[in-house]
NULO-323124 format. One line per field, with one value per residue (C-alpha): x, y, z; residue in one letter. Coordinates in Angstrom, 1 decimal, padded with zeros to 4 digits. Each point is the difference from the previous one (the first is absolute). Last residue first. Layout:
<atoms>
x	c(X;...) .
y	c(Y;...) .
z	c(Z;...) .
type	c(A;...) .
</atoms>
This chain:
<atoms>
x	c(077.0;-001.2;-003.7;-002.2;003.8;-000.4;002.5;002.4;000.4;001.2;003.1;000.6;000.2;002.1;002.8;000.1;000.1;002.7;001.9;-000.1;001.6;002.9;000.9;000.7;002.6;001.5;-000.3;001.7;003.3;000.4;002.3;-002.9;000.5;002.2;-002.1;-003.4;002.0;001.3;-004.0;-001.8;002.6;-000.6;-003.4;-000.3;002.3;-001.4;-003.6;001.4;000.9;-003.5;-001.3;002.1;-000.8;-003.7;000.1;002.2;-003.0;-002.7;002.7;000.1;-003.8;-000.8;-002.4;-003.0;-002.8;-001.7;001.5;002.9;-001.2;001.4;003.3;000.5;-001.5;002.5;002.9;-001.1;-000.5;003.4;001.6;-001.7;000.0;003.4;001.3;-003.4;001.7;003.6;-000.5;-001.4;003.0;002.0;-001.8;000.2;004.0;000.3;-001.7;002.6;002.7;-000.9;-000.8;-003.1;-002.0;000.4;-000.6;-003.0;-001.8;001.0;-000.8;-003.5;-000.6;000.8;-002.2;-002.7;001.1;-000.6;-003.3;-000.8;001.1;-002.1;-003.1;000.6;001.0;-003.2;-001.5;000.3;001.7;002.1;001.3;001.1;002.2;001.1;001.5;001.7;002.0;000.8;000.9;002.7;000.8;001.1;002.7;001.6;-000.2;001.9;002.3;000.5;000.4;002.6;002.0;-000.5;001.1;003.1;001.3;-000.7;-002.6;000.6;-003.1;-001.0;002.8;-000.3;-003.5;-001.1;002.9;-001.5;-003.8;000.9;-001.0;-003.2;-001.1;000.5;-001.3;-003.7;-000.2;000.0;-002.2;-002.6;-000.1;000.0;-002.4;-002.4;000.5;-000.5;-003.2;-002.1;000.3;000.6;-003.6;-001.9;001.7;000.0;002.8;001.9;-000.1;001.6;002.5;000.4;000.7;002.1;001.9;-000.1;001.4;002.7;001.7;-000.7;002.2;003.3;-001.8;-001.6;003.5;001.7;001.7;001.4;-001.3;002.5;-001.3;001.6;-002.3;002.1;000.1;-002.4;000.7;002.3;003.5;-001.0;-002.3;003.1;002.3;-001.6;001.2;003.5;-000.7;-002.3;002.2;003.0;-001.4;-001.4;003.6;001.3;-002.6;001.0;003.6;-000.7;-001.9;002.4;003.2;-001.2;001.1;003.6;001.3;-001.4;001.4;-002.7;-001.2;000.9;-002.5;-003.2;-003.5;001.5;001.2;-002.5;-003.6;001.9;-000.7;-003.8;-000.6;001.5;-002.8;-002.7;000.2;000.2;-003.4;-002.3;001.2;-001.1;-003.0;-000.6;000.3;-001.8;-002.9;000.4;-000.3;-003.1;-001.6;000.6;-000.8;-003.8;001.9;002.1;003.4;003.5;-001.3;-002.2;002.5;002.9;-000.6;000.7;003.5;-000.2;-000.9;001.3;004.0;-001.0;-001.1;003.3;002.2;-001.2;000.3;004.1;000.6;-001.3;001.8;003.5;-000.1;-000.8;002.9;002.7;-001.5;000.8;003.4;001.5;-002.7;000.7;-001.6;002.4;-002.0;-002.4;001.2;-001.1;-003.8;000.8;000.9;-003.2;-001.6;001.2;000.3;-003.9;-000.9;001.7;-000.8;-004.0;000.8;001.6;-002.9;-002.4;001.5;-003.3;001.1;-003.8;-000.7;003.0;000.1;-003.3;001.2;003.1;-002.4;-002.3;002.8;001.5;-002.2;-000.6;003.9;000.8;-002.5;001.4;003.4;-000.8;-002.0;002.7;002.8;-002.7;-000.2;003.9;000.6;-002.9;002.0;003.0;-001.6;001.4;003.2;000.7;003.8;-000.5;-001.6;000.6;-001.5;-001.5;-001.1;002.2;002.5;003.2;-001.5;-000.3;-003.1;000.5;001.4;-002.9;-003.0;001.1;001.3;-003.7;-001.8;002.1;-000.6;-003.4;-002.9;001.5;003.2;-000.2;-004.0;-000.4;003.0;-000.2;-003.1;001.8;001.0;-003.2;-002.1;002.7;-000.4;-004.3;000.9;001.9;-002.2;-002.9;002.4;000.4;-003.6;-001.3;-003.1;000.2;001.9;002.5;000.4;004.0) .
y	c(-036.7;000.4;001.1;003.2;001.1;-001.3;-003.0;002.9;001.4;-003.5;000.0;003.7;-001.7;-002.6;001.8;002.1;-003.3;-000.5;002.8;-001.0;-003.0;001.5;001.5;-004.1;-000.2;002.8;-000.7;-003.7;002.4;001.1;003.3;001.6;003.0;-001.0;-003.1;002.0;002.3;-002.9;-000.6;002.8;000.9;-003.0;000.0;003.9;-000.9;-003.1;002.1;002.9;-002.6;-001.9;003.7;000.6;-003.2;000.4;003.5;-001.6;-002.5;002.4;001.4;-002.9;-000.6;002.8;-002.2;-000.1;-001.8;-001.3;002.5;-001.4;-002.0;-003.2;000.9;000.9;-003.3;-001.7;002.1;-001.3;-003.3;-000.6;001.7;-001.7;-003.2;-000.4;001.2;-001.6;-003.9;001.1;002.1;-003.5;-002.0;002.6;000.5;-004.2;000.2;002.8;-002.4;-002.8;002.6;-000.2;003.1;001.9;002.5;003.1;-002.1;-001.0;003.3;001.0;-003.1;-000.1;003.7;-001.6;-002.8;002.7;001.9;-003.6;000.1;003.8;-000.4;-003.5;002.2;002.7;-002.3;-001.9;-003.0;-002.8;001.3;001.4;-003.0;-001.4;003.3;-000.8;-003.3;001.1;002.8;-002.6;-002.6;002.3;001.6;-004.0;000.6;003.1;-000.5;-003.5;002.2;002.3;-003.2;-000.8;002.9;000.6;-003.8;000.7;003.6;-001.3;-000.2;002.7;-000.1;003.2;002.2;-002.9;-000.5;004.4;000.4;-002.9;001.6;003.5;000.5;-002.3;001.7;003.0;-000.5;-001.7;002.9;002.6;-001.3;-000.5;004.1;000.9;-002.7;001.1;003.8;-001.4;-002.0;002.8;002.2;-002.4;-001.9;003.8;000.9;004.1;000.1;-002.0;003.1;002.6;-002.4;-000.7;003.7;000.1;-002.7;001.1;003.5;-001.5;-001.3;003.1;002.1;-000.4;000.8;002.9;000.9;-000.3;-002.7;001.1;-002.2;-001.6;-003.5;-003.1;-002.5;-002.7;-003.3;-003.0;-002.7;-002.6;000.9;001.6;-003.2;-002.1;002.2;-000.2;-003.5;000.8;002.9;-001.8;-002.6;001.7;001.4;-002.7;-001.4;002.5;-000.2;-004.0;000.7;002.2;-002.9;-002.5;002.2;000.6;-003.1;000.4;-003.4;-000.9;-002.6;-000.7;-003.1;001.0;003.2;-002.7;001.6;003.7;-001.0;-002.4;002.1;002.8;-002.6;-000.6;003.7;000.1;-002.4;001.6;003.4;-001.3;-002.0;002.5;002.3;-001.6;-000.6;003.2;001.0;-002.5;001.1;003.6;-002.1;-001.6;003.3;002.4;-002.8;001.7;003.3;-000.3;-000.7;001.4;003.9;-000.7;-001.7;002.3;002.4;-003.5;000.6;003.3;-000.3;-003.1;001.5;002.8;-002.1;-001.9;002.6;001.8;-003.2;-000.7;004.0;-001.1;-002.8;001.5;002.9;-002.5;-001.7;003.1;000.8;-003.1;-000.3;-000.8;-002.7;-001.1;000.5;-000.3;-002.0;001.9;002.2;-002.6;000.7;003.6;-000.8;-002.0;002.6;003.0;-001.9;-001.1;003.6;001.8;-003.0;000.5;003.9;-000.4;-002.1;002.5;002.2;001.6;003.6;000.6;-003.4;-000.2;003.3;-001.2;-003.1;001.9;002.4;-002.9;-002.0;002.6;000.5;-003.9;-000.7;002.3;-001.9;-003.1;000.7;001.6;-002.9;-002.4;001.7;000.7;-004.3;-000.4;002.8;-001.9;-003.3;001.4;001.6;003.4;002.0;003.1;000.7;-000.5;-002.8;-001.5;-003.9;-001.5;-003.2;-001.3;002.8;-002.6;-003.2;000.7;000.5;001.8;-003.1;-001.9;002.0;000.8;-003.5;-000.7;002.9;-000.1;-003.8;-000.6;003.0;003.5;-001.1;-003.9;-000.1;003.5;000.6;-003.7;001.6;002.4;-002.2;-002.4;002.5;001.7;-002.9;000.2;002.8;-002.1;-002.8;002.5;001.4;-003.3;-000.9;003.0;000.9;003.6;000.4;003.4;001.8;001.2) .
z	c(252.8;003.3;000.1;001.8;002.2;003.1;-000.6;-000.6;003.1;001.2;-002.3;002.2;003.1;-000.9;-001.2;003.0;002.0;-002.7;001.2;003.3;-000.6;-001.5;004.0;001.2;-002.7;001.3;003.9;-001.1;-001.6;003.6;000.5;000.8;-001.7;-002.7;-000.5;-000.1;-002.9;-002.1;-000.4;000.0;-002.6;-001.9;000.1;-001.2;-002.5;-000.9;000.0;-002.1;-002.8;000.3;-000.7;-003.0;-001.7;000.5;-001.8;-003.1;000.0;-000.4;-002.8;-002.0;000.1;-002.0;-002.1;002.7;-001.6;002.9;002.8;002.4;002.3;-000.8;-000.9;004.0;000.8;-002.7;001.9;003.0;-000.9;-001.4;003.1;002.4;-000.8;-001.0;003.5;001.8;000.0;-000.6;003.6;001.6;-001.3;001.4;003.2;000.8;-001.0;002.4;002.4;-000.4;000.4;003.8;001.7;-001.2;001.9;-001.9;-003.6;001.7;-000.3;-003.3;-001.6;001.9;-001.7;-003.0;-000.1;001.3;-003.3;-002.2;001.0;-000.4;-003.6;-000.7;001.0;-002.4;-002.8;-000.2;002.0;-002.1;-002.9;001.9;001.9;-003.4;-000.4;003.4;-000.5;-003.0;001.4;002.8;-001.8;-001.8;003.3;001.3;-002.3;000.5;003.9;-000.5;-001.7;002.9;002.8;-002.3;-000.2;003.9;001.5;-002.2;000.8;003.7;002.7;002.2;001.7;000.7;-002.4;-002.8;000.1;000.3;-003.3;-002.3;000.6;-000.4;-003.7;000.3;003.0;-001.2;-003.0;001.5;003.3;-002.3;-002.2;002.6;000.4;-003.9;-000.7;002.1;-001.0;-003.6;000.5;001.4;-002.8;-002.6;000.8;000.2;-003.6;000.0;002.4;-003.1;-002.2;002.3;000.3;-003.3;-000.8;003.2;-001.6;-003.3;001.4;002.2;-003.6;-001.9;002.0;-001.5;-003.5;001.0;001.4;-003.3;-001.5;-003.1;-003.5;-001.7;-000.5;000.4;-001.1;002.3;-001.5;000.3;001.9;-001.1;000.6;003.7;000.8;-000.3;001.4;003.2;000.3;000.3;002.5;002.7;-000.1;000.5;002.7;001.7;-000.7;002.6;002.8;-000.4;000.6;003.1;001.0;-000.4;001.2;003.0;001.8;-001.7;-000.3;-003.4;-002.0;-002.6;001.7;003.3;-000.7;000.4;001.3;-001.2;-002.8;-001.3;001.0;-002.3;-002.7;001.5;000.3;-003.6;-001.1;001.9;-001.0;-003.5;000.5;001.5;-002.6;-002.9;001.7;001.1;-003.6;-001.6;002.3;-001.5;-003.3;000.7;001.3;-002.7;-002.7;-000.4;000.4;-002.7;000.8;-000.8;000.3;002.9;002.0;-000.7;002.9;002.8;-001.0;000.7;004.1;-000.1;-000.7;002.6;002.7;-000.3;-000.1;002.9;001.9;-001.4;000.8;003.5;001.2;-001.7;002.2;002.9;-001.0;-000.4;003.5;001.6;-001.6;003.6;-000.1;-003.1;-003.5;-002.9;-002.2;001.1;-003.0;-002.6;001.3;-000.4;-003.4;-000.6;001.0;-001.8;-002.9;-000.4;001.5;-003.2;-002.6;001.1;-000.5;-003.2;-001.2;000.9;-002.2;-001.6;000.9;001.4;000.7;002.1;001.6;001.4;001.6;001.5;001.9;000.9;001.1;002.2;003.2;-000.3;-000.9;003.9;002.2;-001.1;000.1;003.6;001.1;-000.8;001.8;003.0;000.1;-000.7;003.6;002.0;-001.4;001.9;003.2;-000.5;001.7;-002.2;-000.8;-003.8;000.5;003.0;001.3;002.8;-000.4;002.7;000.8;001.2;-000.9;-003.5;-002.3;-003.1;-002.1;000.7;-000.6;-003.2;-001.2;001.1;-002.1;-002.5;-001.0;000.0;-000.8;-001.2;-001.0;-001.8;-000.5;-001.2;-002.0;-002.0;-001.3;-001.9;-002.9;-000.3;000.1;-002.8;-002.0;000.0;-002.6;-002.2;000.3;-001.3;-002.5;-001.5;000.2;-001.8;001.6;-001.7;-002.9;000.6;-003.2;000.2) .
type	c(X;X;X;X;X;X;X;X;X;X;X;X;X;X;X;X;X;X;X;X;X;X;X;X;X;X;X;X;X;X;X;X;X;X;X;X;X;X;X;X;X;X;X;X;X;X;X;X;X;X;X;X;X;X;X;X;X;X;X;X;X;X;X;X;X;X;X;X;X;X;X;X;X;X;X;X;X;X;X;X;X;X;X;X;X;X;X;X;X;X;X;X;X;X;X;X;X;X;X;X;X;X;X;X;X;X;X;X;X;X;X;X;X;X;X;X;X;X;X;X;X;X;X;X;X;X;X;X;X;X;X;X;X;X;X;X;X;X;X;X;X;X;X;X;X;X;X;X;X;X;X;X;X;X;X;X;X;X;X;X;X;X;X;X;X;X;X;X;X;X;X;X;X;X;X;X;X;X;X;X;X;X;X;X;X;X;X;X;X;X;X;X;X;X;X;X;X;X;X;X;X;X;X;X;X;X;X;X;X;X;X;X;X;X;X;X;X;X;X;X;X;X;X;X;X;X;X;X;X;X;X;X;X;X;X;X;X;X;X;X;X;X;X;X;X;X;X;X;X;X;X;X;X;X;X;X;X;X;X;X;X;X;X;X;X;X;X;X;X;X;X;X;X;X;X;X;X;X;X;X;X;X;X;X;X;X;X;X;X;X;X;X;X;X;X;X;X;X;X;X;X;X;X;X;X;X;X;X;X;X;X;X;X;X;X;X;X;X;X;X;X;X;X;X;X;X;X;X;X;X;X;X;X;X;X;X;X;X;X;X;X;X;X;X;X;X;X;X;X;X;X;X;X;X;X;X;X;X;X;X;X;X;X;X;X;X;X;X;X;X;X;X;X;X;X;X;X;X;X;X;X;X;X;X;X;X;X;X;X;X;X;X;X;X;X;X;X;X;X;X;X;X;X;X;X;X;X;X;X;X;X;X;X;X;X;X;X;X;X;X;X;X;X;X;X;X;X;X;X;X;X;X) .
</atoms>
């Protein structure tokens, strides 16, 4: 089968599995998980306290190091896997592989009490490990369904695409859990347990969209042998080795690597830390989280005009001080109006951060440079090691402490960190 690049068919097909798995990220990491979480494993007798497997935690310190840990464990796999893959050429089988093991697990929260606690945090992190997995290859088809001048429009098609089915079945889950009387729902639990299970039927329907479109597996017969195994780490430490050599990259990445972990932790813990201060509500939560989504589109824009004007560097230690201000006044809030405040203010620098630091990253890469793929492969491993780092540091502040505000207090540290190393790179001779 001859594969036509910039094929608008495929392209739609391709953007479908965006628009599949999206719905994962919104409903369980970011909205509805988080606060049906936090709710059923608080009770009057132990508080937060829960046991898993006989060990007393903090309950969202126990979700947070779940997290981590799937995390941790798909970045010490995914290069492995990723090189198997081009080496059989069955990538496809491995993006079916991840796509069914998480929108299974996601099913299997179906089930998830709190005398199933450990049965649901099982479930948590097969459905994150599946989902990093799925983008990882998804995102491997780009360059053979566009050509590189298109490479960017139809990547955007693809967070589009997925911006706008994560939102839709938010908004349908939105219905059960805002209005069960209309469906006849007694059970309080049943709403979001309902929505975890049509997330993954969801994100398994219209996954099989890209998988009949895409282009088949070559199949070939070759034994994996431990060169092979290997080859993964080696292109990163080959493009490590390669990147010391860029002064921009070399100060850039370990300043990225310290604010990043402040920016997906924040984002990933942000439902959890308003329902477990404030205790606002499944419903107060999924819609302060969509306002987030939408405010970070003016926000990515808003800083790529500010870059113009006083380049990327500068713009980057702006929004970190933001940050280090969210940090700070989330440990003092106490009215829901002023988690409203830090969420319209995290939308604000979310988008903005992100899309400007990958651009900066793009940036300063060499003029010319055609191995871009595995430059960015590199910077997708090290903003995986910072959310686990961040999330760790995280749950394990909280576990400590027993304070949830000392943990959210700790991320700003890591921006200072952040902060110190942007400024590093105003000395270089010129920022590009």
């Amino acid at each position: 089968m001859k594969l036509i690049k910039n094929d608008k068919p495929t392209i739609r097909a391709w953007a479908m599995f965006d628009w599949a798995n999206s719905a994962y990220n919104l409903v369980i990491t970011s909205t509805i998980f988080p606060a049906y979480y936090t709710a059923i494993t608080y009770t009057e007798a132990y508080g937060d306290k829960v046991r898993f497997f006989g060990i007393a935690m903090v309950n969202t310190a126990l979700s947070n190091f779940a997290l981590s840990f799937a995390y941790l464990f798909m970045a010490l796999v995914l290069p492995v896997l990723s090189s198997v893959a081009d080496f059989k050429g069955n990538k496809k089988a491995f993006m079916k592989g991840f796509t069914y093991l998480g929108s299974l697990a996601c099913m299997g929260l179906f089930f998830f009490r709190l005398e199933t606690l450990e049965w649901g945090i099982f479930c948590f992190i097969l459905a994150a490990m599946g989902y990093v997995g799925g983008v990882l290859f998804n995102n491997s088809y780009l360059p053979q369904i566009a050509t590189v001048d298109q490479q960017d429009r139809v990547s955007a098609q693809g967070f589009a695409y997925g911006y706008v089915g994560c939102v839709l079945l938010q908004l349908i889950c939105f219905v059960f859990v805002l209005k069960p009387e209309w469906f006849g729902i007694t059970d309080p639990t049943l709403p979001a347990r309902l929505s975890f299970f049509l997330v993954g039927v969801w994100w398994l329907g219209f996954s099989q969209i890209p998988f009949r479109k895409l282009p088949p597996d070559e199949h070939r017969g070759e034994r994996v042998t431990k060169q092979v195994l290997s080859k993964g780490f080696s292109e990163l430490r080959d493009v490590w080795n390669r990147l010391k050599g860029i002064p921009g990259i070399k100060r850039f990445l370990p300043a990225f690597f310290f604010y990043a972990m402040g920016v997906q932790t924040v984002m990933i813990v942000a439902a959890a830390f308003g329902e477990k201060v404030l205790h606002l509500g499944a419903a107060k939560l999924i819609g302060t989280i969509l306002i987030i989504q939408l405010v970070a589109i003016g926000g990515a824009y808003l800083m790529s005009v500010l870059a113009r004007y006083i380049g990327n560097v500068r713009v980057l230690m702006l929004v970190v001080c933001v940050w280090m201000a969210i940090c700070v006044s989330a440990y003092f809030i106490s009215h829901e109006v002023h988690f409203y405040v830090l969420a319209v203010l995290v939308g604000l620098v979310m988008g903005g951060i992100q899309s400007l630091s990958r651009s900066t990253y793009s940036k300063l890469l060499p003029v010319g440079e055609e191995d871009t793929a595995s430059f960015f492969s590199f910077y997708d491993v090290t903003e995986k090691v910072a959310i686990v780092i961040g999330l760790f540091s995280f749950a394990l502040i909280e576990q400590l402490t027993d304070n949830i505000r000392y943990s959210a207090l700790f991320l700003g540290i890591f921006f200072l960190l952040g902060l110190a190393l942007l400024w590093r790179m105003l000395l270089l001779p010129a920022e590009r």
